[in-house]
C-alpha atoms as one frame of an Amber mdcrd trajectory, in Angstrom:
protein
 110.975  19.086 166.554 114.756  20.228 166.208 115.073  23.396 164.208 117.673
  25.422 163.067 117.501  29.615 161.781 120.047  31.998 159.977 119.102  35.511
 159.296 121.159  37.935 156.777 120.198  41.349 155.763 121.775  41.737 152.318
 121.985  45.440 150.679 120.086  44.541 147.718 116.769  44.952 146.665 114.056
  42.229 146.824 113.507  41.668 143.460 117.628  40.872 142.718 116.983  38.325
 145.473 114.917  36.753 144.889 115.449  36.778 141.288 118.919  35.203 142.249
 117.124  32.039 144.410 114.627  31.153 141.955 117.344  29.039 139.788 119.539
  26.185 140.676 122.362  28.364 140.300 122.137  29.992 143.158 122.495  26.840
 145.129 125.607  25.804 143.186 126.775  29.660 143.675 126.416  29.614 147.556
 127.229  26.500 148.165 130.942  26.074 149.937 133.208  23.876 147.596 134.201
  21.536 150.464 130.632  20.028 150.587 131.978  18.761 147.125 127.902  19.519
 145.446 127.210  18.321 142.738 123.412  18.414 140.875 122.678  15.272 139.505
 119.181  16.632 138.001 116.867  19.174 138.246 113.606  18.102 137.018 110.467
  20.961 137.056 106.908  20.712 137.900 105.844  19.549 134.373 108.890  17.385
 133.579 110.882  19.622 131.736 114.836  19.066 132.686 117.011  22.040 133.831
 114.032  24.553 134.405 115.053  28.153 134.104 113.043  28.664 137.330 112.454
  26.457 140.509 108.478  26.373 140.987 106.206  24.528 143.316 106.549  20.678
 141.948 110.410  20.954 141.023 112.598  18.001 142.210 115.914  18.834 142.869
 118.476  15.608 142.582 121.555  16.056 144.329 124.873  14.604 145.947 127.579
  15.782 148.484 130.560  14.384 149.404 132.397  16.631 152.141 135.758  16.784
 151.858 136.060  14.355 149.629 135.827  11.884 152.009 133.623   8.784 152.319
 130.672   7.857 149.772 128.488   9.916 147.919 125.250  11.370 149.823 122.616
  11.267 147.768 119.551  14.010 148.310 116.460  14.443 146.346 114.349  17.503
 147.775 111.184  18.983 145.745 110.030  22.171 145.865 106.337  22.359 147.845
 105.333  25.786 147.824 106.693  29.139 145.914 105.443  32.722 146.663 106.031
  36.152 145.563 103.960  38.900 147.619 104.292  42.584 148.757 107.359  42.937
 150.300 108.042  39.036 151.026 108.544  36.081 149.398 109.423  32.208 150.209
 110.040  29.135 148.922 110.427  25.924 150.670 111.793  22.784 149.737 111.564
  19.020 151.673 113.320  16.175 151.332 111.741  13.075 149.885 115.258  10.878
 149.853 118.173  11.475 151.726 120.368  11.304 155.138 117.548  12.948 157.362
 113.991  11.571 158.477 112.900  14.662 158.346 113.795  18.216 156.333 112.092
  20.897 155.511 113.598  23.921 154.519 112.155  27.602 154.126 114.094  30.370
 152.079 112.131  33.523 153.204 113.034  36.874 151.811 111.887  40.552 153.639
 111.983  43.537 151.718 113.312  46.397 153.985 113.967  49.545 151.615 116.319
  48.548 148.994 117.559  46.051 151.496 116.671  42.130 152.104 116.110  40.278
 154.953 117.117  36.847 153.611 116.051  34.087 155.966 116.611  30.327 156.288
 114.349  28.058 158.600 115.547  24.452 158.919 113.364  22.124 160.493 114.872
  18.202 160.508 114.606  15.267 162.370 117.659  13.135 162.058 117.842   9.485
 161.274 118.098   8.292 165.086 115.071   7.192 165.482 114.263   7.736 169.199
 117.582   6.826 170.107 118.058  10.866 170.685 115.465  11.117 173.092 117.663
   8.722 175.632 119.466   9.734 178.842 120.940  13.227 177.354 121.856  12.193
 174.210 119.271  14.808 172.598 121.697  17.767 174.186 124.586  16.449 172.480
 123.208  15.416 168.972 121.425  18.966 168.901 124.605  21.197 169.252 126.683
  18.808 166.690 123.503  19.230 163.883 123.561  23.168 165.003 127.157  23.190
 164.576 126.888  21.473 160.910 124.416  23.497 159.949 126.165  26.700 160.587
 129.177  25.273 158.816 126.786  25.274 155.760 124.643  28.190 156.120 127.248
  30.949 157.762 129.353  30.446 153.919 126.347  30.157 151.593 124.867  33.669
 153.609 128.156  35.595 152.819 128.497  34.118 149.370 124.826  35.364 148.936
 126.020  39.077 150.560 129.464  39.111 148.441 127.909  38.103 145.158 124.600
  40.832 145.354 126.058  43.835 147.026
């Protein structure tokens, strides 16, 4: 199963962020403008629209058009599990509609002094079927999804360090 990890320590307490990830917000904050995001709805755990906080049972309703170019990508991810312990916390969110077979994200968050270990675990399977399993072609379609995904998690990691420290 393809996966994909980014690691940032930011010079910020915990707390601040993972105060700053539990809203919607933060993805709109983080998110580079030429992914052209836009949240179509944000729906929490006991149907209330626009929760202040995202919480196990949130579904997130989203579209991105990158560079403007080509149609709308619609996404719809909910959020499966939420925890706050000593020193750590995560969320994780998976798609239920959208471009990949498979996504499962995991926002993890280390407490190291006043500092945070923010880290993002990707794990996907992308909508070829088994067609990337033929004759090489698994080589190639791995270091084009690596290179997209650092495209989108390099910016949103120093948007996260400029906009805490």
């Amino acid at each position: 199963m393809p996966s994909y990890d980014r690691q940032t320590t930011i010079d910020a307490p915990l707390e601040d962020v993972w105060q700053f990830h539990s809203g919607i917000e933060a993805l709109e904050a983080v998110t580079p403008e030429w992914m052209g995001l836009r949240v179509e709805s944000v729906i929490g755990p006991d149907g209330e629209p626009d929760p202040e906080r995202l919480e196990a049972g949130s579904e997130i309703s989203l579209s991105m058009r990158p560079f403007d170019a080509g149609p709308r990508q619609y996404w719809t991810s909910l959020i499966t599990e939420r925890e706050r312990g000593d020193g750590s916390a995560y969320f994780r969110d998976e798609m239920v509609r959208g471009p990949f077979d498979r996504w499962e994200h995991t926002h993890a968050f280390y407490a190291d002094g006043d500092r945070t270990l923010l880290r993002d675990r990707v794990e996907y399977d992308l909508p070829l079927g088994g067609v990337d399993e033929i004759g090489g072609i698994n080589s190639v379609v791995s270091a084009v999804s690596q290179f997209g995904f650092e495209t989108m998690f390099r910016p949103r990691h120093r948007a996260t360090k400029a906009r805490l420290e």
